[in-house]
N, C-alpha and C positions, 0 to 999 in steps of 0.2 A: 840679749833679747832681739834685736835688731841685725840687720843684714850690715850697717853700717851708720852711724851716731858721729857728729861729729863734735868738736868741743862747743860747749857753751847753750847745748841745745836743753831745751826747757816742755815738758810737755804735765799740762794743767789736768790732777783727775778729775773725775773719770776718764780713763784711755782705753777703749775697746778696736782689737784685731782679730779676726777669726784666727790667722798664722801665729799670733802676739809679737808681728811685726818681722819675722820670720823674710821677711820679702820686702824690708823698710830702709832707703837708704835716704837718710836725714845729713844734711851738708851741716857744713859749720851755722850755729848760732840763730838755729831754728827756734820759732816760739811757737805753739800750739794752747790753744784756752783749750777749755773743758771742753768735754762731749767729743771728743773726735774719736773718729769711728774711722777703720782705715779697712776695709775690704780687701785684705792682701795673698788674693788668691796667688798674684804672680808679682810683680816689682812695681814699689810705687815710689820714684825719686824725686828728691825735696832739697833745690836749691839753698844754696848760704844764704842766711839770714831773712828767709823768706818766715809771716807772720800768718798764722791760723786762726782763726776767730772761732768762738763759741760752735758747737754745736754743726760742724760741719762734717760731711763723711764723702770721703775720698773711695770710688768702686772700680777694683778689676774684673771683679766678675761679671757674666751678664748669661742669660739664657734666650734662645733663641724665640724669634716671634711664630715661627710654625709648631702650634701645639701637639702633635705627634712627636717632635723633637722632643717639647720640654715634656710630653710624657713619658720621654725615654729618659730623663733627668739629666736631658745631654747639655752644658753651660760652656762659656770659652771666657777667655781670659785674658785681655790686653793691659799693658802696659800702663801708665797713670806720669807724666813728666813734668812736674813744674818749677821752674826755672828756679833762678837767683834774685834777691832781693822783691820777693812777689807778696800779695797781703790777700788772703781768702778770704773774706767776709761773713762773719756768721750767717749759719746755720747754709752757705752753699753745699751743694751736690755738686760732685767731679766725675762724671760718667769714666766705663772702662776706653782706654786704648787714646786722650785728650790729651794734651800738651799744650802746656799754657808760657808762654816767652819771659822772657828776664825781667823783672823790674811792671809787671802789669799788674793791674787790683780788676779784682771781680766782686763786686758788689754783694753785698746781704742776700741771700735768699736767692741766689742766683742758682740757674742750673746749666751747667756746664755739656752741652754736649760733643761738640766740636772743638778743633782749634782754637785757641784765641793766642794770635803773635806777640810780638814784646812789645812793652813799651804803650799801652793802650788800658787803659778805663774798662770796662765790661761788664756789663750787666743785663740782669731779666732772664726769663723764662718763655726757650731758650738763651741762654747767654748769645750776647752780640757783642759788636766793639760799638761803645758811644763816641767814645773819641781816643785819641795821641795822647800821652802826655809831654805837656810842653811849655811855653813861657808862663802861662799865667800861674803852673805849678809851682814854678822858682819865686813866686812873689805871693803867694796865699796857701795856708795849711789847710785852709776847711772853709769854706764859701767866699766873705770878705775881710775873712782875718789873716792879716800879712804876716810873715815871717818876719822876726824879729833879728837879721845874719848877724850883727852886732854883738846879742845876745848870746847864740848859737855857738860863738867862734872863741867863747872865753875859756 
């Protein structure tokens, strides 16, 4: 069904593709929640083990903003790249032709329309970088609760 799957990849129904993924290349040990919606007019590639939250839909299509175009039913089609080990946040939007870097979270409800590089935090409408991720990440999973490496390592 897919352009390319790799092992271990998981995707929660409902799963809705216009192509039925025809143009979907999923790297190793991808996870997708419900509701994803993947617009795959042209290639939409999905780094290893990156995580997809609820209710999120991923666009290569798009139609032009001059209305004589779109009444000519004329649309284009770019691209869709999100890295390796990256976490999508329910119910975001990932506009066409975006590329999102290795190892970055885009926040809930986010809407994606630009770049967002590696290694960064990212959130809002439109999607920004809030910050890096970096030390304090290695010492807390979710506000002020630490990681347990002890635990972790067994």
């Amino acid at each position: 069904m897919f352009a390319e799957i790799g092992e271990g990849c998981w995707i929660e129904p409902p799963f809705r593709a216009n192509w039925g993924g025809h143009n979907v290349h999923f790297g190793k040990g991808v996870y997708a929640n419900f509701n994803l919606t993947l617009v795959d007019d042209t290639h939409i590639y999905v780094g290893d083990h990156t995580m997809i939250g609820p209710n999120v839909t991923i666009a290569t299509g798009g139609h032009p903003v001059l209305p004589a175009l779109r009444e000519r039913g004329m649309q284009y089609n770019m691209p869709v790249r999100i890295g390796k080990n990256c976490w999508i946040g329910a119910g975001a939007l990932i506009m066409p032709g975006v590329t999102i870097g290795d190892n970055s979270v885009i926040g809930a409800g986010s809407v994606v329309t630009r770049d967002i590089p590696a290694n960064v935090v990212a959130v809002g409408n439109p999607c920004r970088v809030m910050r890096e991720i970096g030390e304090r990440d290695r010492e807390f999973y979710y506000r002020d609760r630490k990681i347990d490496w002890g635990e972790l390592c067994l």
